[in-house]
DRENGULO-520916 format. One record per residue: residue in one letter; x, y, z of N, C-alpha, C in turn. Coordinates in steps of 0.2 Angstrom, whole numbers, padded with zeros to 4 digits, always signed. Layout:
AXYZXYZXYZ...
# end
This chain:
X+0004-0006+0000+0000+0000+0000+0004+0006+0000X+0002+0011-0003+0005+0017-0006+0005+0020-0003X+0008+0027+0005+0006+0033+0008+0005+0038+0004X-0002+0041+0005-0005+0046+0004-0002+0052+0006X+0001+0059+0005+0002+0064+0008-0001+0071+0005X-0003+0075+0011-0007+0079+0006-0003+0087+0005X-0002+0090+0000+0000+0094-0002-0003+0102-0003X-0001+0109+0000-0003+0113-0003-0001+0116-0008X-0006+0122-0014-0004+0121-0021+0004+0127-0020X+0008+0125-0024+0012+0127-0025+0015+0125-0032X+0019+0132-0033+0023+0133-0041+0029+0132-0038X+0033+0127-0042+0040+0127-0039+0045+0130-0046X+0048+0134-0044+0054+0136-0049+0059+0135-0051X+0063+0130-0056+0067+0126-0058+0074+0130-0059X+0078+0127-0055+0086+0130-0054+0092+0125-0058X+0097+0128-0061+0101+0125-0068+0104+0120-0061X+0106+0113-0063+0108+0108-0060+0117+0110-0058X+0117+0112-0052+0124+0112-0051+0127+0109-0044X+0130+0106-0044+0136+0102-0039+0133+0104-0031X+0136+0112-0031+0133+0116-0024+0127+0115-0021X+0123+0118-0027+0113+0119-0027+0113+0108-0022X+0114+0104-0026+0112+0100-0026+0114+0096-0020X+0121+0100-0019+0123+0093-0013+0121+0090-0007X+0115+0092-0006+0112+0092+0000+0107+0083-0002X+0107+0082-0007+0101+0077-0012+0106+0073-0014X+0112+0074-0017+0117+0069-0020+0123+0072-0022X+0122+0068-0030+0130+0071-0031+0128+0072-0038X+0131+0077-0043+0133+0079-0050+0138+0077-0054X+0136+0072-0057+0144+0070-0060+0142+0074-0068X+0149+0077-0069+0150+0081-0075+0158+0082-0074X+0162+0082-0081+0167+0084-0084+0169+0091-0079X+0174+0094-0075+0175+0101-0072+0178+0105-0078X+0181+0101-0082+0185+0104-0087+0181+0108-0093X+0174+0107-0092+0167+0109-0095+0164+0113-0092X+0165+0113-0085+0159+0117-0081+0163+0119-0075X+0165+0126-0077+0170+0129-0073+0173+0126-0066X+0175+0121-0068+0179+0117-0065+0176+0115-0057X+0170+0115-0058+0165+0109-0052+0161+0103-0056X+0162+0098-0052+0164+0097-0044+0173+0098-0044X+0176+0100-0039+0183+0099-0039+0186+0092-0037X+0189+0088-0041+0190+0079-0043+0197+0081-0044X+0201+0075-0041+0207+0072-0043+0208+0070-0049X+0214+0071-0053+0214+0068-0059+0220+0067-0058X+0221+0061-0063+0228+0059-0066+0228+0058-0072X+0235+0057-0076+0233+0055-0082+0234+0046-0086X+0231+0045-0090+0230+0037-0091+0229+0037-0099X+0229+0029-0099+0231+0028-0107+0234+0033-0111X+0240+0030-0109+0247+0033-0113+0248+0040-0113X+0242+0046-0108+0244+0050-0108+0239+0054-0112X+0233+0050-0117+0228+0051-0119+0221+0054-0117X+0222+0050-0111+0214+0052-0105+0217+0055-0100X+0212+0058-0098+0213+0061-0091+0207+0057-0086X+0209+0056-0083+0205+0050-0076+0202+0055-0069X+0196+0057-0071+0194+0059-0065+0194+0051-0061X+0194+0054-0052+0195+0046-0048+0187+0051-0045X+0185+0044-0044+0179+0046-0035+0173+0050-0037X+0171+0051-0044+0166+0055-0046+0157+0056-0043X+0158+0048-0040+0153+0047-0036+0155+0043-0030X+0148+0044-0023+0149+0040-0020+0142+0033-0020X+0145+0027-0019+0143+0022-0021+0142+0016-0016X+0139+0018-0009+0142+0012-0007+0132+0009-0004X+0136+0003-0001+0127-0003+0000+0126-0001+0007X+0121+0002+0011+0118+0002+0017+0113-0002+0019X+0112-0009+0014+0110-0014+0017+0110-0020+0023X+0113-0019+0025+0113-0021+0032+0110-0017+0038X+0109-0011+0037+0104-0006+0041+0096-0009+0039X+0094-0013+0032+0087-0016+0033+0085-0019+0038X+0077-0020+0039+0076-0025+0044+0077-0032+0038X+0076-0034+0034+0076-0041+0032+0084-0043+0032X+0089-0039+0032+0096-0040+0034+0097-0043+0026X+0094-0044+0021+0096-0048+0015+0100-0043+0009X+0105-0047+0008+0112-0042+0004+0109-0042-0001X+0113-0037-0005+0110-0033-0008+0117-0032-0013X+0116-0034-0022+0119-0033-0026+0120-0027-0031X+0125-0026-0034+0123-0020-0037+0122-0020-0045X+0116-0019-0048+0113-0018-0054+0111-0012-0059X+0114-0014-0062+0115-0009-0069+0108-0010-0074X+0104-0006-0073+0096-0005-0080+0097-0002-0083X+0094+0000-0089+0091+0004-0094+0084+0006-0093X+0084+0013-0092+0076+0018-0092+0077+0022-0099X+0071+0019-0102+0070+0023-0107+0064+0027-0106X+0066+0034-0108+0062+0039-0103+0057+0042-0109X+0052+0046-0110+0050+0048-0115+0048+0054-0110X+0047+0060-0116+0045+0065-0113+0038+0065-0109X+0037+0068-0105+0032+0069-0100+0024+0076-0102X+0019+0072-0102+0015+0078-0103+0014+0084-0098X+0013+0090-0101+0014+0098-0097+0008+0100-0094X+0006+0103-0094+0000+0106-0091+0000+0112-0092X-0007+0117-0093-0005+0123-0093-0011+0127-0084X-0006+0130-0081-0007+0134-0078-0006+0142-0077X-0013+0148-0078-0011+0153-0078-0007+0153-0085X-0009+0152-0091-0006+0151-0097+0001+0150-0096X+0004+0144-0090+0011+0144-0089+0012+0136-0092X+0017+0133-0092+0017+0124-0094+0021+0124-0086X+0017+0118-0086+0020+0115-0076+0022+0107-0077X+0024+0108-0075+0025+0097-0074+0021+0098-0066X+0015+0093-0066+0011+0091-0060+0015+0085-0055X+0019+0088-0049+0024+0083-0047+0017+0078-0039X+0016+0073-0044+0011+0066-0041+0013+0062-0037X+0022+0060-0039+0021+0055-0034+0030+0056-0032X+0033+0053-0026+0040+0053-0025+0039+0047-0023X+0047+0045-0023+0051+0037-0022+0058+0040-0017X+0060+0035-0012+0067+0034-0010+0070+0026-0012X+0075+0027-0012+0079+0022-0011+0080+0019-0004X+0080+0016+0002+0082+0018+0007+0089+0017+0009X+0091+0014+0004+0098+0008+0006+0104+0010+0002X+0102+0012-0004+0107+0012-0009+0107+0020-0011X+0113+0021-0016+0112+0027-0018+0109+0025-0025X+0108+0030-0031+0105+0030-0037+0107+0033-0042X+0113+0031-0047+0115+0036-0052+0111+0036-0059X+0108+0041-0062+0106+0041-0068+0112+0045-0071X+0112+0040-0079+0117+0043-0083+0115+0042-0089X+0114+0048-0095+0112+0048-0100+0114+0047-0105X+0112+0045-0109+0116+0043-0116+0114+0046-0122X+0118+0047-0127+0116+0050-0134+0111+0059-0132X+0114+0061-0127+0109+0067-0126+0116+0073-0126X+0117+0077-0131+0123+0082-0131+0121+0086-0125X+0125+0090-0122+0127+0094-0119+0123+0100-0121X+0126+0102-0127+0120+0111-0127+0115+0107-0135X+0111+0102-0132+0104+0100-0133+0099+0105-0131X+0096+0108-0135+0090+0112-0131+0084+0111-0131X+0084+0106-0135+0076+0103-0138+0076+0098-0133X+0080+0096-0129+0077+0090-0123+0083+0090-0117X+0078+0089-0111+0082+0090-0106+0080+0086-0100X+0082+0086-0097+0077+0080-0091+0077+0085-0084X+0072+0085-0081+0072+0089-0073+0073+0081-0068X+0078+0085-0063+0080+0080-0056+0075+0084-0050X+0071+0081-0047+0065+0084-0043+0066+0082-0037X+0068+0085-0032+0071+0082-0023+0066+0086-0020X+0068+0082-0013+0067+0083-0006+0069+0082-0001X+0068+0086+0004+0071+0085+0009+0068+0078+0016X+0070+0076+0020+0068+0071+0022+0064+0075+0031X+0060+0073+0031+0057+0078+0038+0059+0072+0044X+0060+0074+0049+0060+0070+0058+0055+0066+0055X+0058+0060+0059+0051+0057+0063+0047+0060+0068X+0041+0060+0068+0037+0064+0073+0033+0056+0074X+0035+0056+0081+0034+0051+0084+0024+0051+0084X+0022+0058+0085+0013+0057+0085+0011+0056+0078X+0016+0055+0072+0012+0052+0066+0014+0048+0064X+0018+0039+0069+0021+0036+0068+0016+0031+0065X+0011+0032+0068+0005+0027+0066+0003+0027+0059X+0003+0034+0056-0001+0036+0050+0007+0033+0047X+0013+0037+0049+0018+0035+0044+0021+0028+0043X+0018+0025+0047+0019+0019+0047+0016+0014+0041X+0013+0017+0037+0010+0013+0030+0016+0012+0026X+0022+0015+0028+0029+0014+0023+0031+0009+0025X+0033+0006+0032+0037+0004+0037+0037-0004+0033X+0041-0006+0032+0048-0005+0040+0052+0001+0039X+0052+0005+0042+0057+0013+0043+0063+0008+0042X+0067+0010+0041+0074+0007+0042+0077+0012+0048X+0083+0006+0053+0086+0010+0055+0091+0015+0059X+0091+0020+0062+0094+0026+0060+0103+0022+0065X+0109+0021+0062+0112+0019+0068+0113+0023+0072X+0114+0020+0078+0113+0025+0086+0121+0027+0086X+0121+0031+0089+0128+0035+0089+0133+0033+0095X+0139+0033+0093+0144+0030+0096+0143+0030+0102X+0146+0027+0110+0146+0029+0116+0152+0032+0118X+0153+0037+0120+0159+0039+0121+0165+0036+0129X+0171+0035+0125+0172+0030+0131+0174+0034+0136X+0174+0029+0141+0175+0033+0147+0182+0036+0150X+0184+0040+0153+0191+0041+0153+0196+0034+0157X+0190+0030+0160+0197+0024+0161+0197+0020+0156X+0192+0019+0152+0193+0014+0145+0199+0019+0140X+0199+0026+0141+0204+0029+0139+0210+0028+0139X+0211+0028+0147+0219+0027+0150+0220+0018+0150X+0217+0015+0150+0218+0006+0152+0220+0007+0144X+0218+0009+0138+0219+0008+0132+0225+0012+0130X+0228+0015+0134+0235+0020+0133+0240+0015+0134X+0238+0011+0140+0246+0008+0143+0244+0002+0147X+0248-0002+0148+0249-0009+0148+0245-0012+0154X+0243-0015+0156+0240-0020+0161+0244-0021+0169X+0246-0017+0172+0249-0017+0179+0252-0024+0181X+0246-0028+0179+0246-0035+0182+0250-0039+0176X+0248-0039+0170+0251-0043+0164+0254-0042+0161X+0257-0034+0162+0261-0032+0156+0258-0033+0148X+0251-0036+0149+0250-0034+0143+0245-0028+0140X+0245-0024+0133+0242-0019+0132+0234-0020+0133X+0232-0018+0136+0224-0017+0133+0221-0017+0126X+0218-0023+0125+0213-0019+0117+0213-0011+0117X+0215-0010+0111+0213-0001+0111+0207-0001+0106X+0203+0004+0109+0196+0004+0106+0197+0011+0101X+0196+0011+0096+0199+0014+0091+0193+0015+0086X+0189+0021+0085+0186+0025+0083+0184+0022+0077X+0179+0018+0071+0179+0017+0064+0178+0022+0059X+0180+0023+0055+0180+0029+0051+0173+0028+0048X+0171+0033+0049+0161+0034+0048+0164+0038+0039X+0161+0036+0035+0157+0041+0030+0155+0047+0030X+0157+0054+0026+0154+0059+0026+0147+0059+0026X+0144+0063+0032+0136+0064+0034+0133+0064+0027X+0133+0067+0024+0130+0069+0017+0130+0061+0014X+0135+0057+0015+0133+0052+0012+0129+0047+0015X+0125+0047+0019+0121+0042+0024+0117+0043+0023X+0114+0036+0024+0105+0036+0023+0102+0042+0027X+0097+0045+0022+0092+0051+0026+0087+0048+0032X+0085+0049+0037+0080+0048+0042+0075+0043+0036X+0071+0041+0042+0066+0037+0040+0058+0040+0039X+0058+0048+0040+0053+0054+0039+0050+0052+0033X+0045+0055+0032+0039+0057+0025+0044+0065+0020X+0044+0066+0013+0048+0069+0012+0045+0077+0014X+0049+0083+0014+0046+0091+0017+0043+0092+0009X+0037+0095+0008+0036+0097+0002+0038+0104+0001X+0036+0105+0008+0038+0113+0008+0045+0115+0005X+0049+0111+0005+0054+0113+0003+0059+0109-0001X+0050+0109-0006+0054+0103-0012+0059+0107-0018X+0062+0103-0021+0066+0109-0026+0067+0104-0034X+0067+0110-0039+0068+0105-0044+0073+0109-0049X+0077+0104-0053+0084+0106-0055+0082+0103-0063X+0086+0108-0067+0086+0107-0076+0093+0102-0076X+0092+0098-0080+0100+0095-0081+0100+0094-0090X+0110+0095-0088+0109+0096-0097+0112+0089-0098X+0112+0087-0105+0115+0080-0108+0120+0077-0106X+0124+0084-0103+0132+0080-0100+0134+0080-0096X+0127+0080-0091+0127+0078-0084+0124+0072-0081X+0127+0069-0078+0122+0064-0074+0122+0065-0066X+0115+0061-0063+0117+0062-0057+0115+0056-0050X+0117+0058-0047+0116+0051-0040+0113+0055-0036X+0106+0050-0033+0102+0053-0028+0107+0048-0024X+0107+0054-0017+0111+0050-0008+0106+0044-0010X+0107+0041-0005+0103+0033-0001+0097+0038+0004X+0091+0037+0003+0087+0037+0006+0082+0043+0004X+0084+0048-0003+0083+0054-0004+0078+0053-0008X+0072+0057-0006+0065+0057-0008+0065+0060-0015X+0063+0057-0022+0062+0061-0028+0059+0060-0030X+0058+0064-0035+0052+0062-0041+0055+0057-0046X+0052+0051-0049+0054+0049-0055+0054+0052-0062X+0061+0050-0065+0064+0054-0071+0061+0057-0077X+0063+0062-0077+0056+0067-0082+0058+0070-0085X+0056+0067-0091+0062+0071-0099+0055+0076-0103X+0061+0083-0102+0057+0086-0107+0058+0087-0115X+0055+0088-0117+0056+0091-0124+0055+0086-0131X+0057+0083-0134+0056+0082-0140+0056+0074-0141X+0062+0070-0138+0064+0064-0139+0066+0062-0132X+0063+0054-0133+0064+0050-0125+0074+0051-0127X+0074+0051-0119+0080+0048-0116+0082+0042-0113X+0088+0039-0116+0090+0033-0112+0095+0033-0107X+0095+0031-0100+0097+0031-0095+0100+0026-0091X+0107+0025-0093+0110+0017-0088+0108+0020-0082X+0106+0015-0078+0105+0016-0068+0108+0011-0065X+0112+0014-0063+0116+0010-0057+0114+0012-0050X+0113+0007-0045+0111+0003-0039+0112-0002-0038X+0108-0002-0029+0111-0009-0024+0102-0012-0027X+0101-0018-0026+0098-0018-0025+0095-0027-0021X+0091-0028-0017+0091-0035-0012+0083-0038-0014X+0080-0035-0020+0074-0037-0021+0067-0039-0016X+0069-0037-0010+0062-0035-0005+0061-0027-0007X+0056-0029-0008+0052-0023-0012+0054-0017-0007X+0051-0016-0001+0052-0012+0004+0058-0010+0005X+0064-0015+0005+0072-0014+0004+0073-0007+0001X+0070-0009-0009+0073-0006-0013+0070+0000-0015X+0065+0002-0011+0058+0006-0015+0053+0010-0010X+0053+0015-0009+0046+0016-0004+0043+0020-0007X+0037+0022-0009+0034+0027-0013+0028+0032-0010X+0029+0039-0010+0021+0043-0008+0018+0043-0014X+0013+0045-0014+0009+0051-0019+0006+0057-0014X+0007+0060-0019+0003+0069-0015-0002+0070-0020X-0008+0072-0013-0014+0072-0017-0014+0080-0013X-0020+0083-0016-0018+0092-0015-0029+0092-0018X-0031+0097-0014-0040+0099-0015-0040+0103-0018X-0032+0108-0021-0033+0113-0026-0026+0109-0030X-0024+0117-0034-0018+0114-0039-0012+0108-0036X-0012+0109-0031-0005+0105-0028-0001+0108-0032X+0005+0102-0031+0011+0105-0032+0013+0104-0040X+0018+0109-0041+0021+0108-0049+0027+0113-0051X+0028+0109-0056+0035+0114-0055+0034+0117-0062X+0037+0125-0062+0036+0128-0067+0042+0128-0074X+0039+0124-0081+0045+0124-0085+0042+0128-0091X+0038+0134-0089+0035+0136-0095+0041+0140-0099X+0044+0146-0094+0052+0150-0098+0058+0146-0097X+0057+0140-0095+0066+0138-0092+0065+0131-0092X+0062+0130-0099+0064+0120-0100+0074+0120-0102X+0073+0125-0102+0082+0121-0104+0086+0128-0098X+0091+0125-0094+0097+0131-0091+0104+0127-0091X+0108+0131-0093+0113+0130-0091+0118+0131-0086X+0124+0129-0083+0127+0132-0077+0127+0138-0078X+0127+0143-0081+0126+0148-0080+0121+0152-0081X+0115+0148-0081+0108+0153-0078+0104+0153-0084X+0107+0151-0091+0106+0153-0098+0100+0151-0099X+0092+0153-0100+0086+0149-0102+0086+0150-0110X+0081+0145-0110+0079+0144-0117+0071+0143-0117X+0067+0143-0122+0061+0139-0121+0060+0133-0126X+0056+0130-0125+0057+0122-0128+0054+0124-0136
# end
């Protein structure tokens, strides 16, 4: 069963896709040497001095063991063949009507386009996010039609100052060191599964991407499904974890709204570039 969430109406305004804007959702992979030099990436040079090798362009890793079914989880490469999406006119504007969001909970999600040029003006796809709200423990009933919530890991115990010192220096009695308890190197926050919340719609945001970008939603980030504007479907490798418990790989809302609800406005600005440049379709 699908969570119902209800929305009020709101126009949302579409911002060019860039690295900064976005990082809070995931990550932008694009060429720096094309787009004034973000994201800022390691390179070296390879094959014979022919390529340049960005390293770590994304991050990729399995949060499957955080499920409750505990079942591992491999990673899967699809093709999404996307067709452009119908508009709507509001206030004689064109809107995409944003109806339903998806997270992943466990995995991250990279979309990467194919055969679509970079200064394409005739087709473009919108990346649609959101933020991920608290649990509110008095709506855990209603928000419970997602559940299993996955869960959030508890934070370290900090040790006590004699698990400090007994880990400093040797055993009085046996001369031998004490196990030393030693910190495990945690992933940058931004890469971690989001809370287990409904998404904020208040402060949903939607981004223009151009041909020669792709992108990775974090683990757990709430979006819209993939939505190609303008003239001619897009094809999409998608790379993910994925362990085939449906709830593992997939949690869905729709927003329902008693007036317009939500939608995001692509009537001046189906195509922008990192520099702000519109066009109309």
């Amino acid at each position: 069963m699908v969570a119902k969430i209800s929305a009020s109406s709101r126009l949302i305004p579409v911002e060019p896709l860039h690295p900064s804007a976005f990082a809070p959702f995931g990550e932008v992979i694009q060429n720096p040497a094309t787009h004034d030099n973000q994201p800022s990436l390691s390179t070296v040079e390879a094959n014979q001095g022919s390529a340049t090798k960005c390293l770590d362009v994304t991050s990729m890793r399995n949060w499957y063991e955080l499920s409750q079914s505990k079942k591992p989880a491999s990673v899967k490469m699809n093709m999404f063949v996307c067709r452009p999406r119908k508009l709507q006119k509001r206030n004689g504007e064109e809107v995409f009507d944003v109806k339903i969001l998806e997270r992943h909970p466990f995995t991250p999600q990279t979309f990467v386009p194919l055969g679509l040029a970079g200064g394409d003006r005739s087709t473009s796809f919108l990346v649609i996010v959101a933020p991920t709200l608290p649990l509110n423990p008095r709506l855990r009933e209603k928000e419970g039609i997602i559940d299993p919530a996955y869960p959030v890991p508890a934070p370290q115990r900090k040790r006590s100052l004699r698990e400090r010192l007994l880990g400093a220096r040797p055993n009085p009695f046996t001369n031998d060191f004490m196990t030393s308890i030693t910190a495990t190197s945690e992933p940058p926050l931004a890469h971690r599964p989001k809370g287990p919340g409904l998404p904020d719609l208040d402060n949903l945001r939607a981004f223009i991407a151009r041909g020669d970008q792709a992108v990775t939603y974090g683990a757990g980030t709430w979006h819209a499904p993939m939505v190609v504007l303008g003239e001619q479907p897009v094809d999409f490798v998608v790379v993910q974890y994925m362990s085939g418990v449906a709830l593992d790989d997939v949690q869905e809302v729709e927003i329902e709204s008693s007036s317009d609800g939500l939608a995001v406005n692509v009537h001046d600005m189906a195509f922008a570039d990192a520099g702000g440049v519109r066009s109309k379709l």
